[in-house]
C-alpha positions as CSV (number, residue, x, y, z in Angstrom):
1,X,4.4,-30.5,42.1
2,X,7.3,-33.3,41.2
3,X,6.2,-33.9,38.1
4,X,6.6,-30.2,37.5
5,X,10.2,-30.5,39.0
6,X,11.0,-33.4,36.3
7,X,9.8,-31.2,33.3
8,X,12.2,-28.8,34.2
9,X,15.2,-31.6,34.2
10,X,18.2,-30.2,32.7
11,X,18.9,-33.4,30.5
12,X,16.3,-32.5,28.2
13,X,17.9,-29.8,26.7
14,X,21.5,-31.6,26.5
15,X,20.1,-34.2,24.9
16,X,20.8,-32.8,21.8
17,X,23.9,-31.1,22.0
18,X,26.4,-34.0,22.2
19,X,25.7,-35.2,18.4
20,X,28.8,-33.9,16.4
21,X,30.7,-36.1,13.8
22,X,34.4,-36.3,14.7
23,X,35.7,-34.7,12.1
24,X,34.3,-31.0,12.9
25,X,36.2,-28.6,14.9
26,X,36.3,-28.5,19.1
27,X,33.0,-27.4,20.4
28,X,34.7,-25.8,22.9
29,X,33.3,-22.2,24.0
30,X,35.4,-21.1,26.8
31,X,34.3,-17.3,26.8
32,X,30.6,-18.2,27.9
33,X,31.2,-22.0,29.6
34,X,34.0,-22.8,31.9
35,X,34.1,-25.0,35.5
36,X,32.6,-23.3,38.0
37,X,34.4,-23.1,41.2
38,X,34.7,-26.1,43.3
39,X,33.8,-27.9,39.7
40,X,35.0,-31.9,40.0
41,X,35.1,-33.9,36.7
42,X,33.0,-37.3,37.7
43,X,33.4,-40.3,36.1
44,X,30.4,-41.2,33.9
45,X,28.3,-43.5,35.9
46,X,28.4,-47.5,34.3
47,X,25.0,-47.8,32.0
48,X,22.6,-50.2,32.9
49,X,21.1,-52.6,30.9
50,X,18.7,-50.6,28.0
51,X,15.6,-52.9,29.9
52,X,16.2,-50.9,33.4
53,X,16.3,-47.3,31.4
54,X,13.3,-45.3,30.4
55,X,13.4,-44.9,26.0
56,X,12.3,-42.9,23.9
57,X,13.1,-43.5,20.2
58,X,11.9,-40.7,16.8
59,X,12.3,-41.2,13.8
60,X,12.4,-38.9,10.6
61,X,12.6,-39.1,6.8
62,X,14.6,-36.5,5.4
63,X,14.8,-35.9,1.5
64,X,18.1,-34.8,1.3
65,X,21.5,-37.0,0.7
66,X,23.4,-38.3,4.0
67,X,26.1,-36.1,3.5
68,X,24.0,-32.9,3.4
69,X,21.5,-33.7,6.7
70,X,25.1,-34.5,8.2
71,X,26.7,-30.9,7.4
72,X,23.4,-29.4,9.1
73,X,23.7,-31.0,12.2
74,X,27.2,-30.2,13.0
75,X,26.2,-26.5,14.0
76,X,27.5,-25.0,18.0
77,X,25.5,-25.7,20.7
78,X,24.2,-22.3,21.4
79,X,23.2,-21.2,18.0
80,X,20.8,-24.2,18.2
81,X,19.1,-24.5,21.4
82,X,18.0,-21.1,23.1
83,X,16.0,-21.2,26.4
84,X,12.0,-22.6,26.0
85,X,9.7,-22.4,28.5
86,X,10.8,-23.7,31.7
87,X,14.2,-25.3,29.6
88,X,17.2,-23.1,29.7
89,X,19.5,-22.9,26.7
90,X,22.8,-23.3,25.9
91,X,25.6,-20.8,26.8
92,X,28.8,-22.8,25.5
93,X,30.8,-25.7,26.2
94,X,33.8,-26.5,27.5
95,X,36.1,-29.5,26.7
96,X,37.5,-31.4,29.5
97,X,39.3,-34.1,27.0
98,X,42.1,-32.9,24.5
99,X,41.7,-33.3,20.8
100,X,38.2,-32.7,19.2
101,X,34.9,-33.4,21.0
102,X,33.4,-36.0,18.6
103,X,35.7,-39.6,19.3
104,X,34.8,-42.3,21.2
105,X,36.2,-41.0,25.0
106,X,35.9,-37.1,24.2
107,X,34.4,-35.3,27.2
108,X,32.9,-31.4,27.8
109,X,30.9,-29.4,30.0
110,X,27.7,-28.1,29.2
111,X,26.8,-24.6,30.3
112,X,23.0,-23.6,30.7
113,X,21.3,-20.6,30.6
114,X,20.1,-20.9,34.2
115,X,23.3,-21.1,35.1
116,X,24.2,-25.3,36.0
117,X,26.1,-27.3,34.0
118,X,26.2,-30.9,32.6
119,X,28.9,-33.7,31.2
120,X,28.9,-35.8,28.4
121,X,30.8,-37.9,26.4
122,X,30.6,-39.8,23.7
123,X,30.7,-43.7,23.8
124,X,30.5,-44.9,19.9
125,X,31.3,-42.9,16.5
126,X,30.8,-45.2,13.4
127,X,30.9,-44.3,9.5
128,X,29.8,-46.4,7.1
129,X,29.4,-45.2,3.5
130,X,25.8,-45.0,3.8
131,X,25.2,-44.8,7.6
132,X,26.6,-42.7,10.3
133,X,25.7,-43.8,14.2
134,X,27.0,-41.4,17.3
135,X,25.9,-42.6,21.0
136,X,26.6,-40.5,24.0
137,X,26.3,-40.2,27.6
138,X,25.4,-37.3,29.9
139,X,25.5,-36.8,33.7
140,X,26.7,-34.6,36.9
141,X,23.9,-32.2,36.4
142,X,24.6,-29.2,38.6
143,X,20.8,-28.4,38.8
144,X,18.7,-29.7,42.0
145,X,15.6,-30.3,39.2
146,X,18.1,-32.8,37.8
147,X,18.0,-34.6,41.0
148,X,15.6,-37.5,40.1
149,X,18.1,-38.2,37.4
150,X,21.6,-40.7,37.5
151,X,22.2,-40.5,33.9
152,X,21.0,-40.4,30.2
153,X,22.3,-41.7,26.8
154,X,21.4,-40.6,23.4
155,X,21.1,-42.3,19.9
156,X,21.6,-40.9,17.0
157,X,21.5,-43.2,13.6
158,X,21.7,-41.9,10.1
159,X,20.9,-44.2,7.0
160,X,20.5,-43.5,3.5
161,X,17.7,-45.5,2.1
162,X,18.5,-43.9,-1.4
163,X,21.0,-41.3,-2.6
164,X,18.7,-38.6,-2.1
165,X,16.9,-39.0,0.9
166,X,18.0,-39.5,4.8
167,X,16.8,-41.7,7.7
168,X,17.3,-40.4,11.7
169,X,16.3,-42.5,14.6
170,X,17.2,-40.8,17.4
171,X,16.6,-42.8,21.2
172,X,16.9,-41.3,23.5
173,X,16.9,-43.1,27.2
174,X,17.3,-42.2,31.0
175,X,18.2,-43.8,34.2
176,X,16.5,-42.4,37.3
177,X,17.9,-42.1,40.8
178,X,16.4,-45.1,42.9
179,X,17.0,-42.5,45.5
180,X,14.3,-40.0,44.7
181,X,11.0,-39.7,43.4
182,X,9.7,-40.9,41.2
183,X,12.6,-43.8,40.8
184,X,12.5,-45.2,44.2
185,X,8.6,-46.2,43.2
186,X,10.4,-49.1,40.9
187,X,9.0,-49.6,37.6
188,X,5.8,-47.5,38.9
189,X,8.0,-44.1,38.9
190,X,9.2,-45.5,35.4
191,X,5.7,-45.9,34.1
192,X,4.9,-42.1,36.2
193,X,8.3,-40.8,34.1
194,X,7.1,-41.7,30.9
195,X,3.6,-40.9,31.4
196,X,4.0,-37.1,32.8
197,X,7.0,-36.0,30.8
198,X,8.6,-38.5,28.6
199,X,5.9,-39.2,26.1
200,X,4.8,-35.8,26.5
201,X,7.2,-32.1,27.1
202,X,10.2,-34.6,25.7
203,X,8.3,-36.5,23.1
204,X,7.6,-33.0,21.8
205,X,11.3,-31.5,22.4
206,X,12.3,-34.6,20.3
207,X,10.3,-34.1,17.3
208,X,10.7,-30.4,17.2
209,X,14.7,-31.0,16.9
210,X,14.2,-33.8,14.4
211,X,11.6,-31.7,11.9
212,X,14.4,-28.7,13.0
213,X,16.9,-30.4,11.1
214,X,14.9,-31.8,8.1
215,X,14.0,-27.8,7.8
216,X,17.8,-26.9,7.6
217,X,18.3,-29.3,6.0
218,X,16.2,-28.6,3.2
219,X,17.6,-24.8,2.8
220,X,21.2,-26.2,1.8
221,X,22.7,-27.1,-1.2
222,X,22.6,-30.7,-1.7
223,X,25.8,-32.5,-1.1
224,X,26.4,-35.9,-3.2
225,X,29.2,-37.0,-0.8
226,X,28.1,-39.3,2.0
């Protein structure tokens, strides 16, 4: 079934993996993730206006200071997403871009478990003393199940509504191929999107990574520096 094929979409899984504050070390995992042969490095496709993408926005209240929920999210991609169900996992990354992954411009591959690969890069890095936003954009998914796909951007936005505690809202948004089901249907394969994976197998990946880092995040020592 198609929808089937769309639940298995590669993005889901590097949705998560391009948050990383700036100031952490490269990401960069070259003994488990490098271009595969024949490998070209695509420009990232120009992103549509937010009102012809497909959202998905979670939010989470974490009692823990900024600075704290911030160290626990700044972890390597493999240690944090493994393979689930019909997702594969992460195996490393790659950078394409020199300098750390984590500024506005910095670019790496993605290696999966089933053996494709994605790109992203991040678009916006901002640090406020009580707020810290990262936005990102991934795309040339190796994988034929991430066909129905052009693009996706994330959203992450961390606020401290008092010393101790931590606001996420993570969006997360996608921009289907017109080309293929179910984007060709118009706003019809957008509603069919949402309806059979979106707001369902994603909805669920979502929270499980949002309530992942509240858990971690309440296992470390609390840091008083945002």
């Amino acid at each position: 079934m198609k929808s089937q094929a769309i639940a298995r979409i590669v993005i889901l899984v590097v949705a998560v993996s391009a948050f990383r504050p700036a100031s952490a070390p490269a990401a960069g995992t070259k003994a488990e993730c490098a271009p595969a042969e024949g490998f070209v490095d695509v420009s990232p496709p120009p992103i549509d206006r937010s009102d012809r993408m497909v959202s998905r926005t979670e939010t989470i209240l974490v009692d823990r200071p900024l600075g704290t929920v911030l160290m626990v999210v700044n972890r390597p991609l493999e240690d944090a997403l493994h393979p689930t169900g019909s997702l594969p996992g992460v195996t490393g990354t790659y950078p394409l871009t020199q300098g750390d992954f984590g500024g506005p411009g910095s670019r790496r591959l993605v290696c999966l478990s089933d053996g494709s690969s994605t790109e992203e890069q991040v678009l916006n890095r901002e640090h406020g003393e009580h707020s810290y936003r990262f936005r990102y954009q991934v795309w040339n998914y190796t994988s034929k199940a991430a066909r129905a796909i052009r693009y996706a951007t994330g959203e992450f936005v961390f606020t401290a509504p008092s010393p101790d505690k931590t606001q996420i809202v993570w969006t997360y948004s996608f921009a289907l191929n017109r080309d293929r089901f179910p984007g060709y249907l118009g706003r019809l394969g957008d509603v069919l999107f949402r309806l059979s994976f979106l707001d369902r197998d994603w909805a669920e990946v979502m929270r499980n990574v949002l309530n992942g880092y509240k858990t971690a995040a309440g296992n470390e020592t609390v840091s008083i520096a945002n």
